[in-house]
N, C-alpha and C positions, 0 to 999 in steps of 0.2 A: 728023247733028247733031240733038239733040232742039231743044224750042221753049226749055228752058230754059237750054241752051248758048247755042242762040243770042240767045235775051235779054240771057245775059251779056256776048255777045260784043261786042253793039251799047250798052253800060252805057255808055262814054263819049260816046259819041253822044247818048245820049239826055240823059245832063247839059249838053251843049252844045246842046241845041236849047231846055232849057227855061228853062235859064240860063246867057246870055253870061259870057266871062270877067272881066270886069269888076262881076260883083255877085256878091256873096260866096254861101258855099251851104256848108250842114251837111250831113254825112251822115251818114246815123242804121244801126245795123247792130242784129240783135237775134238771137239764138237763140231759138227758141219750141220750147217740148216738149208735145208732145201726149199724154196717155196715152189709150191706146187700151181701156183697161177690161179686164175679168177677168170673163169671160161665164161663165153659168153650168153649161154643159156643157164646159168647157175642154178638156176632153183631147179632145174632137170638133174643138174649131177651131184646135189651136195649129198645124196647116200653114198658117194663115193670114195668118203675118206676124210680127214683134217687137211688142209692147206697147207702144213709145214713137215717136214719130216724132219727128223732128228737123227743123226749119226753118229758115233763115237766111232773115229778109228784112230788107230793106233801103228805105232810104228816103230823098228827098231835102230839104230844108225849104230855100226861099227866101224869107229874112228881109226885109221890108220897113225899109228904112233911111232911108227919107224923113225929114229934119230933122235927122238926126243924123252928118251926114256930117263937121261941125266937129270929132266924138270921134275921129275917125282918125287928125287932123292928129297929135297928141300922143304922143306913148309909152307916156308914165303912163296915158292912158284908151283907146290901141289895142292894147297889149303885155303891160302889166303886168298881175299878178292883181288881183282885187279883194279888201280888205280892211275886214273891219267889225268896230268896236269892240264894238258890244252892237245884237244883234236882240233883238225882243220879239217873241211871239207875233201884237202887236195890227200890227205890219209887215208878217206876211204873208198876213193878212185881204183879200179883193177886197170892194169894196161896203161896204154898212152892217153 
């Protein structure tokens, strides 16, 4: 078994060590593509491999929930989608 078998292997484990069942956890997945470039003597290196690599990684995010654990109680603000009448631009501004 390689290292990255076995990383996989241990994947629920590792969400259990970092976050109990009890607090909630996103998990982020992503394809990355690498291209690998078009050298300039090509026909010398194409034994060298495919042009693109492919990646899947992955990722965990543990949201801090502190003060807002009231929003659970409800349906409408633990279940349901959220829905907005009218965004403006000046809403999704951070800071000044």
């Amino acid at each position: 078994m390689t290292y990255l078998d076995k990383r996989l292997h241990e994947y629920q484990d590792l969400i259990n060590d970092v976050a109990p069942p009890s607090v909630p956890v996103m998990l982020l997945l992503d394809n990355i593509n690498l291209y690998h470039g078009n050298r300039r003597h090509h026909r010398l290196f194409k034994v060298l491999g495919p042009k693109m690599w492919n990646f899947t990684v992955r990722g965990l995010l543990v949201p801090k929930i502190d003060g807002i654990e009231h929003l659970f109680e409800s349906k409408e603000t633990a279940e349901e989608s959220q829905h907005f009448e009218e965004v403006k631009a000046e809403d999704t501004f951070i800071g000044d």
